[in-house]
Structures are given as structure tokens and as C-alpha cells.
C-alpha positions as CSV (number, residue, x, y, z in Angstrom):
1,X,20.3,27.0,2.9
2,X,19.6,23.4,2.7
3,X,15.9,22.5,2.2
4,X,14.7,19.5,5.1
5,X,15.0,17.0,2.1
6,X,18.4,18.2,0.9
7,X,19.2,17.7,4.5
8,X,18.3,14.1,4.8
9,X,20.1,13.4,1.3
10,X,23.2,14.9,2.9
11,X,23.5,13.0,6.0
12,X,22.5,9.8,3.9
13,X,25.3,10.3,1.9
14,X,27.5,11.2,5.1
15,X,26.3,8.5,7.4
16,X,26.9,5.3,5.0
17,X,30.2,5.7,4.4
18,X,31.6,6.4,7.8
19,X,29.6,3.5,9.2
20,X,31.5,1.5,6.0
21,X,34.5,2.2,7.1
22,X,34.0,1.2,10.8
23,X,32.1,-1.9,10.2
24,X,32.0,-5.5,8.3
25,X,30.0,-5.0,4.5
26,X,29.5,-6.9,1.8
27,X,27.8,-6.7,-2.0
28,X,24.7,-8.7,-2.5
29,X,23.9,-10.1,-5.7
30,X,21.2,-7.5,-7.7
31,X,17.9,-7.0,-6.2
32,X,19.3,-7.9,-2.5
33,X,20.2,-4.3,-1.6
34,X,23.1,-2.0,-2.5
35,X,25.4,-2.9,0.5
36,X,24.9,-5.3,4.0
37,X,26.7,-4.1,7.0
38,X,27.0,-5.6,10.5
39,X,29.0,-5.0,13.3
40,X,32.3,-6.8,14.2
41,X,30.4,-7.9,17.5
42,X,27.2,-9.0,15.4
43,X,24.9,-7.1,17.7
44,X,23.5,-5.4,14.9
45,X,23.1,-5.5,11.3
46,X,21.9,-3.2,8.0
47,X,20.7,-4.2,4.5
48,X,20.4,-0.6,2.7
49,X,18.3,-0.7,-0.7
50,X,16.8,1.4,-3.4
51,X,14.5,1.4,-5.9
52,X,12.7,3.9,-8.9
53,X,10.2,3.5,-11.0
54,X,9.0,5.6,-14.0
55,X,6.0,6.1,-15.5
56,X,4.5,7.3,-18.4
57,X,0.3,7.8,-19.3
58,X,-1.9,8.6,-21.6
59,X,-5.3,8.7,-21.6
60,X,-8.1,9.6,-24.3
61,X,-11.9,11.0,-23.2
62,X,-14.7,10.2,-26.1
63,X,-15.5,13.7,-27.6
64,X,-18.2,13.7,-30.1
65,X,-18.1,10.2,-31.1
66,X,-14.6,10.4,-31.8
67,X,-11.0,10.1,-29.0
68,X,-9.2,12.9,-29.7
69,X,-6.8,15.3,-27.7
70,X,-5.2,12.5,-25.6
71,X,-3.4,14.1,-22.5
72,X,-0.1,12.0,-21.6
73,X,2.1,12.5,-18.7
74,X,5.4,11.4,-17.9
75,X,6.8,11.2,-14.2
76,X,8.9,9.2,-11.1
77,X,6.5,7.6,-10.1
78,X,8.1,6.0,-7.2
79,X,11.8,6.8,-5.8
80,X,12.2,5.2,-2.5
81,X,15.6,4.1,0.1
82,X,15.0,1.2,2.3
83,X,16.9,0.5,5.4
84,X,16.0,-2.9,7.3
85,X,18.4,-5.2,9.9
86,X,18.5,-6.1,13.5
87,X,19.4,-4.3,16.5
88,X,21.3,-6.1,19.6
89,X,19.7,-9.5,18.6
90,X,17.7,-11.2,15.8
91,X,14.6,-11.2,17.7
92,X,14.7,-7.5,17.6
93,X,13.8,-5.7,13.8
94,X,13.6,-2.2,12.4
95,X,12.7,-1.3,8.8
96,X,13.1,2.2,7.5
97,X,11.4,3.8,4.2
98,X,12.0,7.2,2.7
99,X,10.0,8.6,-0.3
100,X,11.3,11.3,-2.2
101,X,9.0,11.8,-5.3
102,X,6.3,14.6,-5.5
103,X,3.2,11.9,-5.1
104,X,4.8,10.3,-2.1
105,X,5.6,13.3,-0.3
106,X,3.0,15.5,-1.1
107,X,-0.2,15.8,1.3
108,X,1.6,17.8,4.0
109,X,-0.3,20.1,6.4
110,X,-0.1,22.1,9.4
111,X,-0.8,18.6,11.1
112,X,2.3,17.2,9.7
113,X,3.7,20.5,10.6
114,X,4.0,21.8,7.2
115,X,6.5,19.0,6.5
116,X,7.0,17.0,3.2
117,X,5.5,13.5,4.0
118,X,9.1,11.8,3.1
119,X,8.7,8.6,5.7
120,X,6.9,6.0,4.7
121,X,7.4,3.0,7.0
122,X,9.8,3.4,10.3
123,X,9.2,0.5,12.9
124,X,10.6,-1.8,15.4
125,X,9.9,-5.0,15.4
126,X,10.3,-7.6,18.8
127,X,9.8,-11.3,18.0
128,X,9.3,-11.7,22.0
129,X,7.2,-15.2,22.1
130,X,7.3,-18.1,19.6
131,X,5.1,-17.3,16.9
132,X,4.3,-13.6,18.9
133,X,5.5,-10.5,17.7
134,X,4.8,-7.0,18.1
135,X,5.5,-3.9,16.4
136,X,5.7,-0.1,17.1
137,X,5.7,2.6,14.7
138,X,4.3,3.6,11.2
139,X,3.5,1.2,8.9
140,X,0.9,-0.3,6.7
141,X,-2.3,-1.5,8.6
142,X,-3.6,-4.7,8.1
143,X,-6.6,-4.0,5.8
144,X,-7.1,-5.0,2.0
145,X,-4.7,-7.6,0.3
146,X,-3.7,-5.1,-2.6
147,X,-2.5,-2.5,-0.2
148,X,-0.7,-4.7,1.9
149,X,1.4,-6.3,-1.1
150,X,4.6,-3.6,-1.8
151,X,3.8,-1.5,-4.9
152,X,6.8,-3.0,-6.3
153,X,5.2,-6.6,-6.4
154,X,2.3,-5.8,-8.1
155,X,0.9,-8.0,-11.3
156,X,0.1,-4.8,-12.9
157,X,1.1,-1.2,-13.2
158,X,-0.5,0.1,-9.7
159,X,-3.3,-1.0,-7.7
160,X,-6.9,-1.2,-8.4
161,X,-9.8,2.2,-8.0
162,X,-11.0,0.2,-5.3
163,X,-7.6,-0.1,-3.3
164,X,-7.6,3.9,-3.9
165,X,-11.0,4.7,-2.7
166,X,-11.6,2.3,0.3
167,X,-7.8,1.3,1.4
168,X,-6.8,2.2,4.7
169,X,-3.0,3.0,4.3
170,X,-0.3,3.6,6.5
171,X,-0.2,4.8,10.1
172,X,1.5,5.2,13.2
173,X,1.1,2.6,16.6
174,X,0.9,-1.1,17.5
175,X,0.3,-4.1,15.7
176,X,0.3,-7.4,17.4
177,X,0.9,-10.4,15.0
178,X,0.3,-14.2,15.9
179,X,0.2,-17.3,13.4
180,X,-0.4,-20.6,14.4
181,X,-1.3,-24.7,12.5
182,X,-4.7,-26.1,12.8
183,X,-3.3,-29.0,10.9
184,X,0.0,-29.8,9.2
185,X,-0.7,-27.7,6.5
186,X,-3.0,-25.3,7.4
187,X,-1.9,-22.1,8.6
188,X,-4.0,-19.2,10.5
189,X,-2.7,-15.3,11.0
190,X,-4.0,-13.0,12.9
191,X,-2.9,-9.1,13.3
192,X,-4.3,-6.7,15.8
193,X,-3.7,-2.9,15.2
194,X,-4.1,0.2,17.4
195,X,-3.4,3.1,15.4
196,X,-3.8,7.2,15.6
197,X,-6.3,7.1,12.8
198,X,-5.3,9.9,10.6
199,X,-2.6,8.7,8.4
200,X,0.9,8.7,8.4
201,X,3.0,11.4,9.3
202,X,0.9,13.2,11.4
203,X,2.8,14.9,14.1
204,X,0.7,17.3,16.2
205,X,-2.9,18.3,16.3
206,X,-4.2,14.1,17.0
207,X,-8.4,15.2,16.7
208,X,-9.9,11.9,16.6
209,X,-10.3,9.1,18.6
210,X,-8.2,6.1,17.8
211,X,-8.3,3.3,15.0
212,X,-8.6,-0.3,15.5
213,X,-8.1,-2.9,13.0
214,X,-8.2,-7.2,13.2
215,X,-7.1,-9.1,10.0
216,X,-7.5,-13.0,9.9
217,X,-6.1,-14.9,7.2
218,X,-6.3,-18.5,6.4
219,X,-4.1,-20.8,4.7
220,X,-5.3,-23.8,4.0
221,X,-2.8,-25.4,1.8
222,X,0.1,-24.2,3.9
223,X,2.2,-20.7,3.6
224,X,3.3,-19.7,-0.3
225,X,6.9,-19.7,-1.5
226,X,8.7,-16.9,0.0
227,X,5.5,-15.4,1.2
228,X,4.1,-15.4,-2.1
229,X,1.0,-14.2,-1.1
230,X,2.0,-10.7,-1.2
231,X,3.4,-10.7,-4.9
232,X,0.8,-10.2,-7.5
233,X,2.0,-12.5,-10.3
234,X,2.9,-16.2,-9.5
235,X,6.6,-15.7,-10.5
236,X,7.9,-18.6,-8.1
237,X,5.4,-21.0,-10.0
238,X,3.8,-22.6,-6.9
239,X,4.4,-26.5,-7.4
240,X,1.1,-27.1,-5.5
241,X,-2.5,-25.3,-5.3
242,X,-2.1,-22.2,-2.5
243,X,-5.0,-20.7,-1.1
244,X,-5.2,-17.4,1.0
245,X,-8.9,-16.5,2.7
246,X,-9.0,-12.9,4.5
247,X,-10.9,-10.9,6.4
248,X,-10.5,-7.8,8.2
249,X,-12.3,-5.0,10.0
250,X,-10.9,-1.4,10.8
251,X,-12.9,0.7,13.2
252,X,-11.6,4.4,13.5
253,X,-13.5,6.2,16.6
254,X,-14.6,9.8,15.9
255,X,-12.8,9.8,12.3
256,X,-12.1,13.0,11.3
257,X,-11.2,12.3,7.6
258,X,-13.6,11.7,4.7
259,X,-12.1,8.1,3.9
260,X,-11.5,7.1,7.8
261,X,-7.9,7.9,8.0
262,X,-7.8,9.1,4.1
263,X,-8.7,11.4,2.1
264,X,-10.0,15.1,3.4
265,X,-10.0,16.7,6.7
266,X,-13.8,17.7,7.4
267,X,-13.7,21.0,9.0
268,X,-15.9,23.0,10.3
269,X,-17.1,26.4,12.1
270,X,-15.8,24.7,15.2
271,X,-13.4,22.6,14.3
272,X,-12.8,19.3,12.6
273,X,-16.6,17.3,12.6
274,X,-16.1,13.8,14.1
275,X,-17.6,10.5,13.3
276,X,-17.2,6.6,14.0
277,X,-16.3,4.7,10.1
278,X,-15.9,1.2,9.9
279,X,-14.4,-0.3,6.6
280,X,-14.7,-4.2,6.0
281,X,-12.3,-6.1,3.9
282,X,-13.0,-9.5,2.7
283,X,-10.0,-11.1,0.1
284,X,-8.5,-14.0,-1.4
285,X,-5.6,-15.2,-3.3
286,X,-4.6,-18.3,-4.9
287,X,-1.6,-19.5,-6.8
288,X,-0.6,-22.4,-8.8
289,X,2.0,-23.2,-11.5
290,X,1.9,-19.6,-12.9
291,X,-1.4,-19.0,-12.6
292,X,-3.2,-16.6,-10.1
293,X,-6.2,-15.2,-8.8
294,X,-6.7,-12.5,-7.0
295,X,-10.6,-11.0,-5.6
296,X,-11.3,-7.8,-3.1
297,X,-14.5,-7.0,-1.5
298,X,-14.7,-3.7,0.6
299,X,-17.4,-1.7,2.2
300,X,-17.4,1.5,4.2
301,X,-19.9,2.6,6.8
302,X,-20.4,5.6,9.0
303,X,-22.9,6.3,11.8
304,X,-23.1,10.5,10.2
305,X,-21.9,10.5,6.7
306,X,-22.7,15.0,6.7
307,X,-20.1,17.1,8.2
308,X,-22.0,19.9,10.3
309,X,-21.3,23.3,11.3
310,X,-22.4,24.7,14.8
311,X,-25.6,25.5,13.3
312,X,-26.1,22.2,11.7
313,X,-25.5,23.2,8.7
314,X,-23.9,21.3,5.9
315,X,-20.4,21.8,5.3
316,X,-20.2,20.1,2.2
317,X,-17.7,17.4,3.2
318,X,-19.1,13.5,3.0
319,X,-17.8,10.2,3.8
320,X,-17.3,8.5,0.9
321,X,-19.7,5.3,2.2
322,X,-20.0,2.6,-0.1
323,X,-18.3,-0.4,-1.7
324,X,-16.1,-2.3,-4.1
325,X,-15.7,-5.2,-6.2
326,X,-12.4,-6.3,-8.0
327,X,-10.9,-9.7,-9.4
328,X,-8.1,-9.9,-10.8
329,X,-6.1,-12.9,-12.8
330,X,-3.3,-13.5,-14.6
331,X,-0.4,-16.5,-16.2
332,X,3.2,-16.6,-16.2
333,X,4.9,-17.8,-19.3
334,X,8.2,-19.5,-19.0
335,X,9.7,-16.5,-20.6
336,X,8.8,-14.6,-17.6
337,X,6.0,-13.1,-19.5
338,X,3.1,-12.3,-17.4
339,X,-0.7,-11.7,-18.8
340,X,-3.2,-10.0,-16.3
341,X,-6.4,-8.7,-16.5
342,X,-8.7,-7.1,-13.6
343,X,-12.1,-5.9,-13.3
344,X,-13.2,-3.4,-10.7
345,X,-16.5,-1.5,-9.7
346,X,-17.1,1.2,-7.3
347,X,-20.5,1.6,-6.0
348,X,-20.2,4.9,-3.5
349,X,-23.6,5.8,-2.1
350,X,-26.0,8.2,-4.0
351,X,-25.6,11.1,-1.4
352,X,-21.4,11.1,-2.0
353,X,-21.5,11.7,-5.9
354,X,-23.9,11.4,-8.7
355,X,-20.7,9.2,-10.4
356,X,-22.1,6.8,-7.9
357,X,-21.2,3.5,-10.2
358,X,-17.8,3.4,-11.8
359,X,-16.2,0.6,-13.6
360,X,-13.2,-0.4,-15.4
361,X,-11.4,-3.5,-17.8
362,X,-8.0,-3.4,-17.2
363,X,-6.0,-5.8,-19.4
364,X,-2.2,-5.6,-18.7
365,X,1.3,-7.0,-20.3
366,X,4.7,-7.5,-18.2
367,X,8.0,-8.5,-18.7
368,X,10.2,-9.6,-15.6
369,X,14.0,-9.7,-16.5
370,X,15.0,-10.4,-12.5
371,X,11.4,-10.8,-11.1
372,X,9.9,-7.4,-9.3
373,X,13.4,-6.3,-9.4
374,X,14.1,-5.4,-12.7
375,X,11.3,-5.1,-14.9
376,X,8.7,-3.6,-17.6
377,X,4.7,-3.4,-16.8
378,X,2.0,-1.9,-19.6
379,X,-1.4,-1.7,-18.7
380,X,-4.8,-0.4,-20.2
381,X,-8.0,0.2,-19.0
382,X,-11.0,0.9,-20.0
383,X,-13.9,3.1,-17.6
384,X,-17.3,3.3,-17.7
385,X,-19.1,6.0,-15.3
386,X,-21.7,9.2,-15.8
387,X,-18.5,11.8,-15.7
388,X,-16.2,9.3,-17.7
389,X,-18.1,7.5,-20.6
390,X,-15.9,5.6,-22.5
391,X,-12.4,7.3,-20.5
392,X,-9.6,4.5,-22.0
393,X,-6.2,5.0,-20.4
394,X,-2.9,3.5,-21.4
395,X,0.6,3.3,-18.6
396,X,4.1,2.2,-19.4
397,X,6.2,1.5,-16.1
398,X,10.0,0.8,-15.6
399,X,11.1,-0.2,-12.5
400,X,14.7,-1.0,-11.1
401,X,15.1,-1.9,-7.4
402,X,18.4,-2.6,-5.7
């Protein structure tokens, strides 16, 4: 009996090479995809890629004055396929993500219907007016900078504690993108999201309200190579200064989850306990001849951060309101060598933890053989908090995308 993954697997495998057979292909170069296919008519096409990454950790806890007993880990960290084209004309875009290790499908409940999480992104995409476009499905909302850039573009190992606290994720509905020029170079984009608010991959059982998010980004010094603004390291070596401002604000109506559409469901005698959460976003991220900066600000609010009972009881559940700071920097040798270090701090309000101010020194070392898609990232980090005094943590990551 085939299990639901085993299933997809099989019809992946079935699927490609009957379409092959029927339709035009070709073999990018490495890092473009494993295979392009369009039909003889060229009312459709399909670029179909893949990509792993593995990861190893180890991390050491002061004991006594002394590090000792250091716990290491080894895992696939990341094993994703990627299906993207157009469909009847150019205008018209889809883009398809499965996930198939434990940490990307894990999470499933009976509101995902018992279900592995395996899809990631699955969207359609309609270019209908000039520099108008709007797009239906599940994807990544429009909130922090590090969460929007692909974790296979990242400067270092994996994104920041304050991307993993406060980020807002995936999920499934509209977003309405516009850019326009207030000047010959500088460019403004704006997105508009209306979302489910309770993460990806929900499919029954909607409690909440809805979620809301605006982004606004400004470009002062005109758009980055290749959209370079969504790579961590300055690998393209910008020839001239680039500059991205942004802000953006997520409002998520009756949130039933203890990070807005993250983290724990709050439940209850009744039910699920409901409240409004905003999150606020402020980033930046400049560029230039190798070098780059990269700073986050977040903040999370809630108008009841204590789940109740009927009774008014405490449940025990808490929004985790508070915020973040994290910079982050780093230079690209001509070897392709890349130098980064980042600097983060959590500051959750008292009533969500006693480990209320955490902080961390991560300096990092990378070594791109075919940019982000062939490469070798080593990080280590440093944290400072009342339940992890002195916690140092080292990561070695492969990763190979085709």
C-alpha cells in the first residue's frame, strides 16, 4: 500500500516522462533546472528543478565552567522539486514546490487533515495590467526581508532567531503586486495580501478571521542585478551602490495561533481562543561591489495576549508579543569566498518567558563553486540568554540545486 508521499513520488516519476515524449525539451546548463518543456503550440511551458541540502550541527552548553558533552546531529535539511512555466500565454504563471524532508513536512494536524505538509508554494500568477499583477494560491506573504529571500540564497547557513520567532510564513489567498518609477532610477513596490491566517496547508477547520498584510519597498538607486535584493551575499558584485528600504504590516483578525499564523493553536474548553495580532516589519538591504548589508526590525502586538477558558481561566497558551533586532554583513572575495557575520536579539515580553532577552554572534564562512547553486556554508554562533548562558553552536551545510 503506497503511503500519500510514495504516491506523489510515483506519479512524478510517471507524469515527466510521458509529457517528454509528447512535447519539445531541452537540457539547461546546471543550476537552470533538470529539463524545460513546452508545447509544440507554445501555449504552455515547464522548467522542472531540484534541489538538497545537508546539514550537520553541533552544539556545546557550558557545564561547570567547562563545554563538554557536545550533542551533534546530522540530517536533510532541505529536499525540495520545483515546477514553474506559463500556461496559455506569458502573462499567465504558475510555480509549484514540494517538500519532502521530515522538517518541511512535519506540523500536520487534523486541520491539515492529518496530512504530511509536503506543498510549499502552489500559485497562479496573471500579469493582467502593465506593471499589475495578481496572484492566487499559497505562497510566502510579504513580511520580513529574510523570509522572503529563498532559503537557498541565504549569506549564511539559515535564517536569523528573529526570522524564526516573529516571521509570518507561508499561506494560502491573494496577493496584489504593483511597482512603479518616481524618478529614472527610483523604483517603488507595493504588495497587498489577503490570506486565511493560519499557515500553509490548512485545509478544513478555517477558525479565525482573515489576515491582511501591505509591504512597501523602496529603491532608490534603481532595482538590483537579477533581483539581487533577495540573495543574501552580493555574488553579482553590484557595479553601483543599491539600496532597498521596507516596510510592512500584517494584521491577522481573531488569530488563533500563538505567533499570528505560526506557531501553537491556543485551545480551549470551548474551542480555539481568538485574538487580533499585528506584526510590524521594518528592513533594509544594500549592495555594492561585494559588499552587503543586511538589518531587520520586528515587533508583535496583540489586543489579549492570555488564552481563556469559559471560566476565564488561563489556559496557559501566550502570544509570543515582543520584538527583534538583527544586522547582518558580509564581503565577497574574488574567489567566491564569502565572510558574514550577524547579530540578533530577541526581546519577548516578560509575561511570555522568563528567557525574555536572548542574543547571539553568528560569524559564518562560504564557498560558492556555481553561486547558490552549488555550494558549501559553515556557521557559528554564539548565545547569550538566562536558559542558555554561553550555548556556542557550530553548522556545516552542502547544498546542490538543479
Amino acid at each position: 500500500m503506497f503511503t500519500s508521499l510514495n504516491k506523489i513520488l510515483f506519479y512524478i516519476v510517471i507524469f515527466i516522462p510521458m509529457m517528454i515524449k509528447a512535447q519539445q525539451v531541452s537540457a539547461p546548463k546546471f543550476g537552470k533546472g533538470l529539463l524545460n518543456m513546452s508545447g509544440k503550440d507554445s501555449t504552455w511551458s515547464m522548467n522542472f528543478s531540484a534541489r538538497v541540502q545537508y546539514l550537520t550541527s553541533t552544539t556545546w552548553l557550558e557545564e561547570n565552567d567547562s563545554y563538554g558533552n557536545p550533542q551533534s546531529n546530522s540530517l536533510i535539511r532541505r529536499s525540495r522539486l520545483k515546477f514553474k512555466g506559463f500556461a496559455y500565454h506569458p502573462n499567465l504563471t504558475y510555480k509549484i514546490e514540494l517538500a519532502f524532508s521530515n522538517r518541511d513536512i512535519s506540523g500536520g494536524s487534523n486541520f491539515t487533515s492529518d496530512a504530511p505538509r509536503i506543498i510549499l508554494d502552489a500559485t497562479v500568477k496573471w500579469k493582467f495590467y502593465k506593471n499589475w499583477s495578481i496572484q492566487f494560491g499559497q505562497a510566502k506573504l510579504p513580511g520580513n526581508i529574510e523570509r522572503v529571500i529563498s532559503s537557498s540564497k541565504l549569506a549564511l547557513v539559515d535564517r536569523s532567531l528573529l526570522n524564526s520567532k516573529f516571521n509570518i510564513d507561508r499561506d494560502f489567498g491573494l496577493q496584489l503586486k504593483h511597482k512603479f518609477n518616481l524618478s529614472e532610477k527610483f523604483v517603488v513596490k507595493e504588495t497587498l495580501a489577503i490570506s486565511q491566517g493560519e499557515g500553509r496547508n490548512v485545509s478544513k477547520g478555517n477558525m479565525g478571521g482573515h489576515q491582511y498584510t501591505v509591504r512597501l519597498d523602496l529603491l532608490p538607486f534603481g532595482n538590483f542585478k537579477n533581483e539581487g535584493e533577495y540573495e543574501g551575499d552580493d555574488l553579482r558584485r553590484e557595479e553601483f551602490p543599491k539600496l532597498l528600504f521596507g516596510i510592512a504590516y500584517d494584521y491577522n483578525n481573531d488569530a488563533v495561533k500563538t505567533r499570528s499564523n505560526m506557531g501553537s493553536y491556543m485551545r480551549t474548553d470551548y474551542g480555539l481562543f481568538e485574538t487580533d495580532i499585528t506584526t510590524f516589519f521594518i528592513n533594509s538591504h544594500f549592495k555594492y561591489r561585494g559588499f552587503s548589508f543586511m538589518g531587520e526590525y520586528a515587533d508583535r502586538n496583540t489586543n489579549d495576549e492570555f488564552a481563556k477558558n469559559s471560566d476565564r481561566s488561563l489556559t496557559g497558551d501566550i502570544v509570543n508579543v515582543g520584538s527583534a533586532f538583527s544586522i547582518q554583513t558580509s564581503y565577497v572575495l574574488l574567489s567566491n569566498i564569502a565572510i558574514t557575520g550577524r547579530y540578533t536579539n530577541i526581546n519577548f515580553d516578560k509575561i511570555v518567558t522568563n528567557n525574555n532577552d536572548i542574543t547571539q554572534y553568528t560569524l559564518g564562512l562560504s564557498k560558492y563553486f556555481e553561486k547558490h547553486k552549488l555550494k558549501i556554508q559553515s556557521d557559528m554562533t554564539y548565545e547569550n540568554s538566562m536558559f542558555s548562558n554561553d550555548k556556542i553552536f557550530f553548522r556545516l551545510q552542502f547544498e546542490i540545486h538543479f
